[in-house]
N, C-alpha and C positions, 0 to 999 in steps of 0.2 A: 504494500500500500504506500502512496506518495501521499507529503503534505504540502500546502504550499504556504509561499511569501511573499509580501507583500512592502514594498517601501511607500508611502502616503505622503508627497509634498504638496504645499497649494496650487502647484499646476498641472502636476502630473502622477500616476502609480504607476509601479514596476512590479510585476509577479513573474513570479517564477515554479517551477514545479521543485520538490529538495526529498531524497530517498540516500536512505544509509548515512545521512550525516552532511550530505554534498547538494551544490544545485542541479539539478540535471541540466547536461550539454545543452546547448540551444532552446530551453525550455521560459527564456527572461523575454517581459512583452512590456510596451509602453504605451501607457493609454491617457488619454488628455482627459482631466475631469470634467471639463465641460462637457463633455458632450455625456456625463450620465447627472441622474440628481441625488445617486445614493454609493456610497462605496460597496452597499449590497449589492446592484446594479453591476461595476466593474467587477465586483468577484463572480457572479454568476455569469457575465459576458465571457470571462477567463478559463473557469470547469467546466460552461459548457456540459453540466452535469454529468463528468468523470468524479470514480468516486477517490475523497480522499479521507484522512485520519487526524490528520491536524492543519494548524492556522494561526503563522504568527505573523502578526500586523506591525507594522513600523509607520507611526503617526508624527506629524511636526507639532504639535503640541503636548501641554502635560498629562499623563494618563495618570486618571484619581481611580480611585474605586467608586465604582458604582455608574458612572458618565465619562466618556474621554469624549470632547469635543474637538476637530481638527485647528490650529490656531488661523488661518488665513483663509478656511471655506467656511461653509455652514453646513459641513458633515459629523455629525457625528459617529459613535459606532460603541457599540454591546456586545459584548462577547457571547451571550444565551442567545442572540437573534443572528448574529454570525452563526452561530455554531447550527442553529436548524436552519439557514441556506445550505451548508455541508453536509445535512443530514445525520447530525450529533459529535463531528468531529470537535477534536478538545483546540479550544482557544485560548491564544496570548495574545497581548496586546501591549506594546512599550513604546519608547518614543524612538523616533529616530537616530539621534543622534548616541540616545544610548545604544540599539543598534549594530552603531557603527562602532562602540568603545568594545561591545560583544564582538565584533570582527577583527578587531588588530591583530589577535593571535595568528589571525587563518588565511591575512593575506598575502598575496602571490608577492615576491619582490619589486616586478614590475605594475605592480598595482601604488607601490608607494614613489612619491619623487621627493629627494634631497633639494628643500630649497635655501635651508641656514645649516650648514654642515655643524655636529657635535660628538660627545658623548652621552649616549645614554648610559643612566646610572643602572645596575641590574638591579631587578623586579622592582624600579620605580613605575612612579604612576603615571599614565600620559591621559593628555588632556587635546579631547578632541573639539576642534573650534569649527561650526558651522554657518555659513555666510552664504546664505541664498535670498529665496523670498524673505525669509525672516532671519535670523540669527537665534543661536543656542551654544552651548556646550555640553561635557560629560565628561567627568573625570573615570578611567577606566584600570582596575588594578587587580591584577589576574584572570580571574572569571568575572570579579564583581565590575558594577560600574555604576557608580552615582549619579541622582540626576540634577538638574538646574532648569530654571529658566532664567538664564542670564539676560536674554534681550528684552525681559521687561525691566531690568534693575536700572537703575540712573546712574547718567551718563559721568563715568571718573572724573575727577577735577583735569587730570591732566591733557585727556581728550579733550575736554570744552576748552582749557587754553590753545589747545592746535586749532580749532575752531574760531575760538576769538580773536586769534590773530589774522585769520583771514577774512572773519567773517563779518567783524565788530557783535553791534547788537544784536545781527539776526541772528546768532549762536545760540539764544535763549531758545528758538523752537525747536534747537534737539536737545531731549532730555532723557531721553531714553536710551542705550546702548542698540539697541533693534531702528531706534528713527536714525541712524550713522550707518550702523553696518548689517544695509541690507539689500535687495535690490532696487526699492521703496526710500531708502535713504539714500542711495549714491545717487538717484532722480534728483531728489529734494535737495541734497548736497551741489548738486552741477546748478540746479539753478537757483539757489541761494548764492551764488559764485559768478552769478550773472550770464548763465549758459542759457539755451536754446533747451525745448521739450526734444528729449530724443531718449531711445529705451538703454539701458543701463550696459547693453555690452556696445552700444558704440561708444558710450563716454567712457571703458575701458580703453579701445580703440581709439578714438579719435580726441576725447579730452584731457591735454597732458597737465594743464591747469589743477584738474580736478582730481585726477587721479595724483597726484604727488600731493594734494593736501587730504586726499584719501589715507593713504600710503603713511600719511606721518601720525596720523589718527589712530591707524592699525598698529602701529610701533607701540603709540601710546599704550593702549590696551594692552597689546600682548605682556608689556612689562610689567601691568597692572594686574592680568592675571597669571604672570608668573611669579608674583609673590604671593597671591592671591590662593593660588590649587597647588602649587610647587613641586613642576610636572616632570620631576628628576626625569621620567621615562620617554620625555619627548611633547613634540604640540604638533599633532595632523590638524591640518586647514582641509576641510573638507565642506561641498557645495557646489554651487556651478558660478558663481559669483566670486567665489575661494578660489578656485583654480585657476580664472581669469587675472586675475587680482594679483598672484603668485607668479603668475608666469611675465610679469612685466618688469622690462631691464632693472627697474631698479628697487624694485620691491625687495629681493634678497638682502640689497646693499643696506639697507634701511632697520628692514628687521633686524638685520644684526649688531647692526653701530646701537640699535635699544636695548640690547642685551649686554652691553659692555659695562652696566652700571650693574655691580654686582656687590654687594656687600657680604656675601656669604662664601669668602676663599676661594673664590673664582669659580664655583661649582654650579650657580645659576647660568653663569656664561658659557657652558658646556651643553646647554641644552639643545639636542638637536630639532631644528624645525623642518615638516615636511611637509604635504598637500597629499590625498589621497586622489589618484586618477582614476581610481574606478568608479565610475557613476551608480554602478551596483552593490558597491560596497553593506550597504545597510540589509542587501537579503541576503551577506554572507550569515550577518550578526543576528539574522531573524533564525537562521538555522540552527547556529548555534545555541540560540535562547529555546527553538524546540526540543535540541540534545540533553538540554539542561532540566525537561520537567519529569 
């Protein structure tokens, strides 16, 4: 019997088919949410009523007991009403980004890219940073992995000075870590900076204005939450917004000159930074988390 998985962002899910612990080969499908009105919807578009056993769900919001509502649609989803679309199979449900702290162990080499070379400390904690439609993290340390909603908490002092200095007063309308770094925020960011409406990967592309006062914001942060979770074991930038973001000439240079402020014997400055390229990364960690019940 095969279960499947599922990764849930605000604009799209990923499923997969996953038996003996793995995803099945060629079994990952991408479906725009628009075009259904219920994630029950996309998973019975997906089974196609093939029978399966289990169902683990990777959502961009926080999953409470009793209600997980997705944070940028108006999906929600229940694990007992999932679970009779399947025909009784046993249901999990976590967030994404935790997910993806469930996958570090299991991925491929070239799933991961070195963009601030370090040392990882051994069985330190690493700390996955996600920057898409919304923003999150998840501290991840062996099996286990904590969760957060970092992109509702307000915005570091030291971010809003990289802002005030470019920004002046308009810097008061971000106040949130999620209104900066997100796809929604680099918008709002380009034209608080006096840009033109244009969607977030050309003002990766084409705004160099914007992106270097991105980029210094990002610095900001990361040194903010690397005393913050104190990710001896690493910081994956993972998202589509993240990988974008990373792969820009000088994004590397930047993140690392913020890491040079080290007061702890040079040991924070060893932290290696990376980006996760696999876009599927989060139904590794869905599998994993099935392995787990």
């Amino acid at each position: 019997m095969q279960s499947v998985v599922a990764d849930v962002g605000g604009t799209n899910t990923r499923m997969a088919y996953a038996q003996g612990g793995v995803l099945v080969a060629g079994s990952v499908q991408w479906f725009l949410n628009d075009d259904y009105p219920t994630f029950a919807d996309v998973l019975a578009d997906f089974v196609q009523g093939s029978p399966v056993d289990g169902l683990c769900v990777a959502i961009a919001g926080p999953v409470m007991p009793g209600h997980v509502r997705l944070t940028n649609r108006d999906w929600s989803f229940d694990a007992d009403q999932l679970s009779v679309v399947l025909g009784g199979a046993k249901v999990r449900i976590i967030n994404d980004l935790a997910a993806v702290g469930h996958a570090l162990p299991y991925l491929a080499a070239d799933a991961v890219m070195s963009v601030v070379p370090g040392r990882a400390a051994p069985g330190g904690q690493s700390l996955v940073v996600g920057i898409g439609t919304g923003f999150n993290v998840s501290l991840a340390h062996g099996n286990g992995v904590m969760l957060a909603e970092e992109g509702h908490t307000g915005l570091p002092i030291a971010v809003w000075r990289v802002l005030q200095a470019h920004l002046g007063d308009k810097a008061t309308a971000f106040e949130t870590v999620e209104q900066v770094f997100s796809g929604a925020g680099l918008r709002s960011l380009h034209l608080a900076l006096g840009g033109a409406e244009m969607p977030s990967q050309q003002i990766v592309t084409d705004a160099g204005v914007t992106m270097e006062v991105f980029v210094a914001a990002l610095a900001a942060l990361v040194r903010d939450m690397t005393f913050q979770f104190m990710p001896l074991g690493g910081i994956y930038f993972n998202g589509g917004l993240a990988r974008a973001v990373v792969g820009l000439p000088d994004t590397a240079r930047v993140l690392a000159a913020a890491r040079e402020q080290d007061m702890f014997e040079g040991t924070l400055s060893q932290i290696p930074m990376c980006v996760v390229t696999d876009d599927a990364a989060a139904l590794a960690g869905c599998v994993a988390c099935l392995e787990q019940v």
